[in-house]
C-alpha positions as CSV (number, residue, x, y, z in Angstrom):
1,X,-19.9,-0.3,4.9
2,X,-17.0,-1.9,3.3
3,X,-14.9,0.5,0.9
4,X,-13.6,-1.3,-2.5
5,X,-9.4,-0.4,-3.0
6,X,-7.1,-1.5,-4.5
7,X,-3.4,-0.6,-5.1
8,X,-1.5,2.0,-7.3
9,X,2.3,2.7,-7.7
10,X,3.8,5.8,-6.6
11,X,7.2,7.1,-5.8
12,X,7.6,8.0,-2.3
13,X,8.2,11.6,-1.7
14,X,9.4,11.4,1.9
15,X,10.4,7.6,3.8
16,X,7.2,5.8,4.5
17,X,6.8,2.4,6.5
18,X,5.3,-1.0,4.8
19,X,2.3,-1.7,6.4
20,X,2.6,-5.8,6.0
21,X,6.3,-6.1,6.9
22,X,7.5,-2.8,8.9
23,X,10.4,-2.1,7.1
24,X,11.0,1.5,5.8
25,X,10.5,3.1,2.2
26,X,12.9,5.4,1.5
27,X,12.0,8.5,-0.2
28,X,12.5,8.2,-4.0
29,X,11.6,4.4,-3.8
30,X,8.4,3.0,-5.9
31,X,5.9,1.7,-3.2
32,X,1.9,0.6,-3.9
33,X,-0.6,2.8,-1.8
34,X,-4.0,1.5,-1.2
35,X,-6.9,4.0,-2.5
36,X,-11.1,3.6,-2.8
37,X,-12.3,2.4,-6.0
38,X,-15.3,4.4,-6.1
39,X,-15.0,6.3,-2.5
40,X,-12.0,8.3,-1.1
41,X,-9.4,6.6,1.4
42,X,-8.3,9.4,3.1
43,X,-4.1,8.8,3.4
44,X,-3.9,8.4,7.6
45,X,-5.8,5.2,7.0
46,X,-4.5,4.2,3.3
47,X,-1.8,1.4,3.7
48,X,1.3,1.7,2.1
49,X,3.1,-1.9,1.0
50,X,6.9,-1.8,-0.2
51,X,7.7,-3.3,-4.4
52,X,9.4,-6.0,-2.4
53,X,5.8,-7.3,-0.4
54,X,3.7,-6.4,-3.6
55,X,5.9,-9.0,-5.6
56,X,5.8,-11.6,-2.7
57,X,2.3,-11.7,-1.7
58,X,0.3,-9.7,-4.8
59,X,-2.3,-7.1,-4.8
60,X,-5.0,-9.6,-3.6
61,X,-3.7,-11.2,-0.2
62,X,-2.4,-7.8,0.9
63,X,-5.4,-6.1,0.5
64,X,-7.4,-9.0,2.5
65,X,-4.7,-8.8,5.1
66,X,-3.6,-12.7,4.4
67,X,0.1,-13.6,4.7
C-alpha cells in the first residue's frame, strides 16, 4: 500500500540533514517535511528536503525520488 504525502514548511527546531542532497539544516532554518495526505508518516521515515532542494527540484520530483 502506497501512502499519498506531500510536503509542508517548518522551521527546524534542532539541525536536521536533507534527504536528497546530505547537507545539514541548521536549527532555526525553514526546511519542507514530507507528511501522509490522508495517513500518518510517522517522522523516522518522513524525509526532510532543505529551501535550497525544494526551489531546485519542486515538490513533485522530490517526492518521486527523481533528480
Amino acid at each position: 500500500m502506497e501512502i499519498q504525502t506531500r510536503l509542508i514548511k517548518k522551521t527546524s527546531k534542532t539541525p536536521k540533514v536533507c534527504t536528497n542532497c546530505n547537507l545539514k539544516i541548521d536549527a532555526g532554518i525553514v526546511y519542507h517535511l514530507e507528511e501522509g495526505v490522508d495517513a500518518h508518516v510517522h517522522s523516522l521515515i518522513a524525509r526532510k528536503f532543505c529551501s535550497n532542494c525544494y526551489a531546485k527540484y519542486g515538490e513533485k520530483k522530490l517526492l518521486s525520488g527523481e533528480k
